[in-house]
C-alpha positions in Angstrom: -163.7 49.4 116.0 -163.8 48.5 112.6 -166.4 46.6 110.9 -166.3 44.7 107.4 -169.9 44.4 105.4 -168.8 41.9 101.9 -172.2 42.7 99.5 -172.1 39.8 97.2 -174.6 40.6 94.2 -176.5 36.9 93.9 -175.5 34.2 91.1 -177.2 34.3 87.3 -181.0 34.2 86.2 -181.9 33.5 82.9 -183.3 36.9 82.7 -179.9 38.4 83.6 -178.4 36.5 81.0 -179.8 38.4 78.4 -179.7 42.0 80.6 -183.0 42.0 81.0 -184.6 44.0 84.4 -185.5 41.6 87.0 -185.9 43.6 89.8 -189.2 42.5 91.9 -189.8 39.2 89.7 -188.9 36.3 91.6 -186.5 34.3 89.5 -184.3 31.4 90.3 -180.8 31.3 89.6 -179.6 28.8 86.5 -177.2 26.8 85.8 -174.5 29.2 85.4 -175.8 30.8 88.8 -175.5 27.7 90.7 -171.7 27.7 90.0 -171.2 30.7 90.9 -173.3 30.2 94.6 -170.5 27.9 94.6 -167.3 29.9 93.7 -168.9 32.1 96.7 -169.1 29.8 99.1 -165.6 28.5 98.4 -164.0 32.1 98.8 -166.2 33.1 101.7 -165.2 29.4 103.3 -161.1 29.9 102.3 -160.5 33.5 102.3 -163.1 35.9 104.3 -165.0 33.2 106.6 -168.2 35.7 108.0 -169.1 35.5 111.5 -172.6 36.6 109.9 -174.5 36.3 107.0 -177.5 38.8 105.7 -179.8 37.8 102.7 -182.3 39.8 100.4 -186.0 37.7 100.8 -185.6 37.0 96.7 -185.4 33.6 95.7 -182.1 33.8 93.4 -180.3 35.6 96.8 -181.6 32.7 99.0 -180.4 30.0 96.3 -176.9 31.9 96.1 -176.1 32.2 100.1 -177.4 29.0 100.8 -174.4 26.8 100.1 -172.0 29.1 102.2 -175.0 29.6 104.8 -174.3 25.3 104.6 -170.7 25.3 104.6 -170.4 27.9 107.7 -173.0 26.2 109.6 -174.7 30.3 109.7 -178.3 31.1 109.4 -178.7 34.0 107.1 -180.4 37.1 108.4 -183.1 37.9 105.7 -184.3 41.4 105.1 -186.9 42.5 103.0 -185.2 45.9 103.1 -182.1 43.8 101.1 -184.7 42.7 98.0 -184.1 44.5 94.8 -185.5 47.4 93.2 -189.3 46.9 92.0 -188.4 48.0 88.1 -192.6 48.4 86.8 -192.9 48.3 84.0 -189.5 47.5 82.9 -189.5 44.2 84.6 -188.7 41.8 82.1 -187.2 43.8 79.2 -184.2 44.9 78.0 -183.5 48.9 78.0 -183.7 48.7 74.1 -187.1 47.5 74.5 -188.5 49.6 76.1 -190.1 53.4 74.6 -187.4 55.3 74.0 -188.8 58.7 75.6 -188.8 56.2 78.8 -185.7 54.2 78.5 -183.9 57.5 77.3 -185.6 59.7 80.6 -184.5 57.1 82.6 -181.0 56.9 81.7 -180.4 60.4 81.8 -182.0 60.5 85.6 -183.4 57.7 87.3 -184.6 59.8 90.7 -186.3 61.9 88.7 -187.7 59.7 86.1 -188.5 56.1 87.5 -190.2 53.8 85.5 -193.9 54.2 85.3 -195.1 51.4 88.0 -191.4 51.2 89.3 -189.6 52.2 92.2 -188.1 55.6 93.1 -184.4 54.5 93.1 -183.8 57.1 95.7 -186.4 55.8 97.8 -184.8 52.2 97.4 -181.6 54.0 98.3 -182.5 54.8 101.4 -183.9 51.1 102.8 -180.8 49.8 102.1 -179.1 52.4 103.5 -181.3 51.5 106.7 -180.5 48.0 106.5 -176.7 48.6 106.1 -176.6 51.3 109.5 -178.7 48.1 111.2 -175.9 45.6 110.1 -172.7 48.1 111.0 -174.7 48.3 114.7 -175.7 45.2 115.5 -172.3 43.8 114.3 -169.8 45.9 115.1 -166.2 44.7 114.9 -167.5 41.5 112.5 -167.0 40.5 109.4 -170.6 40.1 107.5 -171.4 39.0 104.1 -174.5 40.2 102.7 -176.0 38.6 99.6 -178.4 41.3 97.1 -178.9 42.4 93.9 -177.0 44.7 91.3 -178.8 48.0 91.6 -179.6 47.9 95.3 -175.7 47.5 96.0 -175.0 50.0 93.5 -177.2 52.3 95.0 -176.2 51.6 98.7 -172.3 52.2 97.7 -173.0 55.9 96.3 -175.4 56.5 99.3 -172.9 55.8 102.2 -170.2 57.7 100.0 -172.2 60.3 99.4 -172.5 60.2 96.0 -175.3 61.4 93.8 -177.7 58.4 93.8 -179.1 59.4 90.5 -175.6 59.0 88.7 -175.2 55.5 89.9 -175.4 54.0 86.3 -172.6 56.3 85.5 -170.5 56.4 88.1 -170.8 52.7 89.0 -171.7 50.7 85.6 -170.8 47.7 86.2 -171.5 44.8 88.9 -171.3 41.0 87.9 -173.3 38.0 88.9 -172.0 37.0 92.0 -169.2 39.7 92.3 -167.8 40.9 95.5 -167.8 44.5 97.0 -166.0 45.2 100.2 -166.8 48.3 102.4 -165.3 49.0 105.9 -166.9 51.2 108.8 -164.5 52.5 111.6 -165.3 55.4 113.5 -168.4 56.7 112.0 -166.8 56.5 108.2 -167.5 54.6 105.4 -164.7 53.9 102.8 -164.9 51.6 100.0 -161.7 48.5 99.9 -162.9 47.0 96.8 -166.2 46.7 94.2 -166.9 44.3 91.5 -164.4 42.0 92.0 -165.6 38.3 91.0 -166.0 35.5 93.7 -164.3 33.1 91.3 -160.9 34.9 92.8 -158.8 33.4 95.1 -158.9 36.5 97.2 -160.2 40.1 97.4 -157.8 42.8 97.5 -157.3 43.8 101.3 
């Protein structure tokens, strides 16, 4: 039976604009993000069309599933597991503004070198990754859409392929506002169809 979980990182913030770390700071989407809740709902209405819908508890995920929740007549299953990583005392700032010896630590390994006040990265890893065997078995054999936020999906895609959740920086740099990831369980396995690919497109590769 094969199962299809779309993790759709939520629309813009203001802090996001300008890279800054959100993570636990409950921000709501702008301007920019509200067009792009809207590019989602009209690719998840025309191309994928979810039997269910899964939502992160933060305010700019609620905003961005809330038009396609609408549109699909589909209450979203929120999680707090789903919420993104609590930063500390990086919340706000941009990596150059922060100490060097902490932005630079950080960088070079996340697991072993949080941010002071912050979340262990691993540790956030592995509630997603709890959330995500939840979805595949409660669902199985649907098509689900989850909205999130950019480190938690990064950090769920290297878990359930086992890469090394530390290098997820590296190995996965980039994830837009609003972009699309596709993984598909069958049989136990986890394989990845498609990552960062922007809602704004007509379709996602199959």
């Amino acid at each position: 039976m094969r199962t299809t979980v779309v993790l759709a990182r939520h629309g813009r913030t203001e802090w996001h604009h300008g890279n800054r770390y959100t993570g636990s700071t409950d921000l709501p989407i702008d301007s920019v993000g509200v067009q792009q809740a809207e590019f989602l709902r009209t690719w998840a209405v025309e191309e994928f069309r979810p039997d269910v819908l899964w939502s992160s508890p933060m305010l700019r995920a609620r905003q961005t599933v809330a038009p396609t929740a609408e549109a699909l007549g589909l209450d979203p299953t929120v999680d707090a597991r789903l919420r993104e990583v609590d930063f500390g005392s990086a919340e706000g700032k941009m990596l150059s503004e922060l100490p060097p010896s902490v932005g630079q630590a950080f960088e070079l390994d996340p697991v072993a070198n949080p941010f002071p006040g912050g979340e262990n990265v691993a540790d956030a890893a592995e509630r997603v990754h709890r959330a995500f065997e939840e979805i595949i078995r409660r669902h199985a054999g649907s098509e689900v859409l989850v909205v999130a936020h950019n480190t938690l999906i990064r950090l769920l895609v290297c878990r359930v392929l086992g890469l090394p959740v530390k290098d997820y920086r590296r190995l996965l740099p980039a994830l837009g506002p609003a972009a699309l990831v596709r993984l598909r369980e069958q049989d136990g396995t986890v394989g990845l169809e498609a990552f960062n690919v922007p809602a704004l497109r007509t379709e996602i590769p199959q």
